[in-house]
N, C-alpha and C positions, 0 to 999 in steps of 0.2 A: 242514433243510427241514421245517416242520410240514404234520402232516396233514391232509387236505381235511375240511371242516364237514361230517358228516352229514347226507341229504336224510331230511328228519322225515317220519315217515309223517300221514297226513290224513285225517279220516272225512268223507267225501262222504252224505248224505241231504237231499236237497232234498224230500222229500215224508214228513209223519211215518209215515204207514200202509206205506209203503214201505219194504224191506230196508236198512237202512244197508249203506256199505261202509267197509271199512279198508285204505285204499290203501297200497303198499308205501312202506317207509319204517321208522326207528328211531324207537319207540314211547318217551314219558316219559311219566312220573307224571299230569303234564298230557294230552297225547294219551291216554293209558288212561281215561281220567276224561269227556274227552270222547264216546270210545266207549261207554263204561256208560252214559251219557247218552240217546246214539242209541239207544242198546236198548232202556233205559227207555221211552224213546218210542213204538219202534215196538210195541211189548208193550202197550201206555196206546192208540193210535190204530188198529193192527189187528185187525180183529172176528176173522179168523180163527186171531192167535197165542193161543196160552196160554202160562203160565210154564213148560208141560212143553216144550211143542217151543221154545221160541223161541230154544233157542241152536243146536239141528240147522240152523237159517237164516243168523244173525248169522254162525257159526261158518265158514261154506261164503263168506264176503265177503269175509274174508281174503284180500288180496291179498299180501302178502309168501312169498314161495316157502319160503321156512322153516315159516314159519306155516302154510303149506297143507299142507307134507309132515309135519307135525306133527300137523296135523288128521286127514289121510286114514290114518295110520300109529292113530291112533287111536277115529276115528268113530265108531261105535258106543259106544264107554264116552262119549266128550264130549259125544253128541248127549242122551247120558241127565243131563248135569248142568242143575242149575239155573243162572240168570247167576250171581250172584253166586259160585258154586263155580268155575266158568269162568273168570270173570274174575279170580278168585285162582291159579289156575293159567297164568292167561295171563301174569299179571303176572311169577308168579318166575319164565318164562322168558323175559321180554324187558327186563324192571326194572334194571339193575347193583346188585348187592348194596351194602345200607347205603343206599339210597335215601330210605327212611324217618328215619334221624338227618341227611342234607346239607338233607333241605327241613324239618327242624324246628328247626335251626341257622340257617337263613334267615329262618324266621319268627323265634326269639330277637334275629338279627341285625340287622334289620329297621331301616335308617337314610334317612330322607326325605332327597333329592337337592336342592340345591340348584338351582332352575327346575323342580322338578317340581312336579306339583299334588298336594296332598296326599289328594283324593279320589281320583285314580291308583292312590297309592301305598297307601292303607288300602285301595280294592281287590284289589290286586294282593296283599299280606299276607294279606289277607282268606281270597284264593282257594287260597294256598297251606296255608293254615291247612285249610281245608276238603275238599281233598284226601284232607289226612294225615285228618282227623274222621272218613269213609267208607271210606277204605282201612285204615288204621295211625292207628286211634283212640287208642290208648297214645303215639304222640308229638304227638296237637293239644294245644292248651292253649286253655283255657275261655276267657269270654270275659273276666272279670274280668285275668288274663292279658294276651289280647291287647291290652286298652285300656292296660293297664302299658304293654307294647312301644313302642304306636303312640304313647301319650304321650312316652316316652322317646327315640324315633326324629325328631324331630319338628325342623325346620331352628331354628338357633337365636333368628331373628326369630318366627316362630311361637310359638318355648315364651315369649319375653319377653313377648309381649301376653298366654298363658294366664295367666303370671305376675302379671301385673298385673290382668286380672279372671276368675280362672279359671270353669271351668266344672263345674258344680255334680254336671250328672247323672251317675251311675254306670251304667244302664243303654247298655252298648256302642255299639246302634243312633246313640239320642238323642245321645250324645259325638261319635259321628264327623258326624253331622248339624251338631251346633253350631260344632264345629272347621270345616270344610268353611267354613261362613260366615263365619270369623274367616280363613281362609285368601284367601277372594273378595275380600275388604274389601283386606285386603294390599295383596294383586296389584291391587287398582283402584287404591289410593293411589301404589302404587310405580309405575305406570304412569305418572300422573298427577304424579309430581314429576319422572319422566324428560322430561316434554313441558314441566314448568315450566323443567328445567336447560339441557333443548336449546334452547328460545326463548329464555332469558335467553346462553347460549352466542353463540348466533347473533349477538343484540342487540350484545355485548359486540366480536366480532370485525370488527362490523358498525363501530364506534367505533373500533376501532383501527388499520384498515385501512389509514389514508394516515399511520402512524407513521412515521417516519422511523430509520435505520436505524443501528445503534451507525458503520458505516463508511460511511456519508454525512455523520454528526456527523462522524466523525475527520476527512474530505479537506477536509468542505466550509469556504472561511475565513472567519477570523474579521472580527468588525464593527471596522471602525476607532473611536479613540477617540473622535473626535465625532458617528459614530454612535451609540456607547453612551450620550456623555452627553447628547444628544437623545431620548434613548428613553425613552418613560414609564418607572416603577419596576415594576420586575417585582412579577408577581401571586403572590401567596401558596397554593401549593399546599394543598389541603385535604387532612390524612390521615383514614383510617380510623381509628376508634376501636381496640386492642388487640383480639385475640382474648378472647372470654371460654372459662370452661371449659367451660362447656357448647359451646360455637362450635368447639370442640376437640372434643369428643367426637362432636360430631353428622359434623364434617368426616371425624376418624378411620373411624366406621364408615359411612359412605358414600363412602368410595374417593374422600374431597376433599380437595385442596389448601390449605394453612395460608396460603399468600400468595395465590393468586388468588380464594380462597373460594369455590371452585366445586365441587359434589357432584360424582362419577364421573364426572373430569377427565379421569382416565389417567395422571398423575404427580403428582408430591409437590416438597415445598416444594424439595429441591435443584435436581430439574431441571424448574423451572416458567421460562417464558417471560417471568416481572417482569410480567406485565399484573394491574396490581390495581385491585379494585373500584372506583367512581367514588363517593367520598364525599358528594357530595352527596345521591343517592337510595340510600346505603346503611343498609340496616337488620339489625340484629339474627337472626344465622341461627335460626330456628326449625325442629323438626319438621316445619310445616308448608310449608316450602319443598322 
């Protein structure tokens, strides 16, 4: 039976001039970072803290019962540190050791998700990076660095368009800026061929719908022979031209079908339903489809 999830602790300040708190709760890297923050704050927006008292305050908001009797067992010596001395003290006892190598192993490992957006995710790297730069400056990595990562992390239709016109800047900021927009563009196209594949889907199923059925052919009988030989000559069915290669490669990485040529079908040439394209207005699979 595994154990119950952690209730994360929370810092509450809705007004900056105001005392933050830090509600009970297990404190991370991230929750710690938020707190410094509130402090920072309240230190920046109240005329009456200084850098001398302002942890005798923040200090005393501590809502975690450990944390309080940690406080009160101490007060006097805490209320004389500065934050930052504070908050390094607070850290090693609420931190789990080795903290500082799991989120700089995160940021190294750092691989964009399939449906994510890649502005998300260089955020979210970003912030971890960032972390580690203010608290456990010795495991960030610069930004020449993180552009590596993020480059390298990057889903594999994204790195194929940097591939083909990459992008230039070296400056961090400007990189994820431009990536970002090659990412938008994507996601509009890709959107944009799934509404061409569903209408043409539709269209298609829309045509086939009064086909008759391999056992309706089997029962149904057959025409007698001076029906057949009254009957005009049968019409010459049009095939599709062969697959080309490229018609192959586009189908492969769009989860399509070799026989019914159709992008992200949902199956493959063995167990496709035999509906194929209608030759006459068939054309040549492009990207653009």
């Amino acid at each position: 039976m595994s154990s119950a999830k952690p209730v994360l602790a929370t810092v509450t300040h809705p007004k900056s001039d105001r005392c933050p708190i830090l509600e009970a709760g297990t404190i991370t890297p991230e929750i710690l970072q938020q707190w410094r923050r509130a402090c920072q704050k309240y230190l920046k927006n109240c005329k009456d803290r200084t850098a001398d008292d302002l942890v005798s305050y923040v200090a005393d908001e501590m809502r975690e019962p450990i944390l309080q009797k940690w406080y009160l067992a101490s007060q006097s010596r805490i209320d004389g540190l500065k934050l930052e001395a504070y908050l390094a003290e607070l850290g090693s006892l609420v931190l789990e050791k080795g903290w500082e190598g799991k989120m700089r192993r995160q940021v190294l490992g750092a691989k964009m998700k399939v449906g994510q957006t890649f502005a998300d995710w260089a955020y979210d790297t970003q912030n971890i990076n960032a972390i580690l730069s203010q608290v456990a400056s010795t495991f960030a990595v610069d930004d020449k660095q993180l552009k590596n990562i993020l480059d390298a992390g990057l889903t594999e239709v994204l790195q194929q368009d940097l591939d083909t016109e990459p992008v230039l800047s070296s400056d961090l900021n400007a990189w994820i800026a431009e990536v970002k927009g090659r990412d938008d563009r994507l996601r509009f196209e890709t959107a944009r061929m799934q509404t061409l594949i569903n209408a043409n889907r539709e269209s298609l199923h829309s045509k086939t719908k009064g086909k008759v059925s391999l056992a309706d052919r089997l029962t149904t009988p057959k025409p007698s022979l001076a029906s057949r030989l009254s009957s005009p000559p049968p019409v010459t069915v049009q095939k599709c031209p062969p697959l080309t290669d490229g018609e192959k490669t586009l189908l492969d990485l769009h989860d399509g079908c070799r026989r019914c040529r159709q992008f992200y079908i949902g199956h493959r040439t063995l167990n496709c339903d035999g509906v194929f394209p209608d030759a006459a207005t068939y054309r040549t699979l492009t990207q653009a489809d």
